[in-house]
C-alpha positions, 0 to 999 in steps of 0.5 A: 476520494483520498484520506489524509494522514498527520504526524509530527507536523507531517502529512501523507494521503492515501487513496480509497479503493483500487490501487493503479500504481501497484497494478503497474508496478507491483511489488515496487510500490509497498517497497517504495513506502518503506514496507519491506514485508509487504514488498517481498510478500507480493514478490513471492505470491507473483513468482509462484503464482506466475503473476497473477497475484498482480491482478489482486494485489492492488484492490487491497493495497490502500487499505493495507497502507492505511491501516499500516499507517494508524498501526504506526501512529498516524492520525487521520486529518478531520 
């Protein structure tokens, strides 16, 4: 199930639940969406944790870039 996010004549979607691409590609990802402090978050909770952050990272991550995206004023589509 994906929700759908609008500003300024733009769209966005972000699905529900667990995050495949951040599991494949950590840290890449939120950085790939702008989130630069997410992206270096998981870099260093992967280094120290020798990488098993990856593995948790990804149930939480749409749901870190939905609220992200409401905090920045987007508005979920009806």
């Amino acid at each position: 199930m994906k929700t759908t996010f609008t500003k300024n004549g733009l769209e966005t979607r972000v699905k529900k639940g667990f995050s495949w691409v951040n599991l494949f590609f950590g840290f890449l990802v939120p950085l790939f969406h702008g989130d630069i402090a997410r992206a270096l978050l998981e870099l260093v909770v992967g280094i120290i944790t020798a990488g098993i952050s990856w593995f948790i990272f990804p149930f939480f991550y749409n749901k870190h870039r939905a609220n992200r995206l409401v905090d920045h004023g987007w508005v979920v589509k009806q």
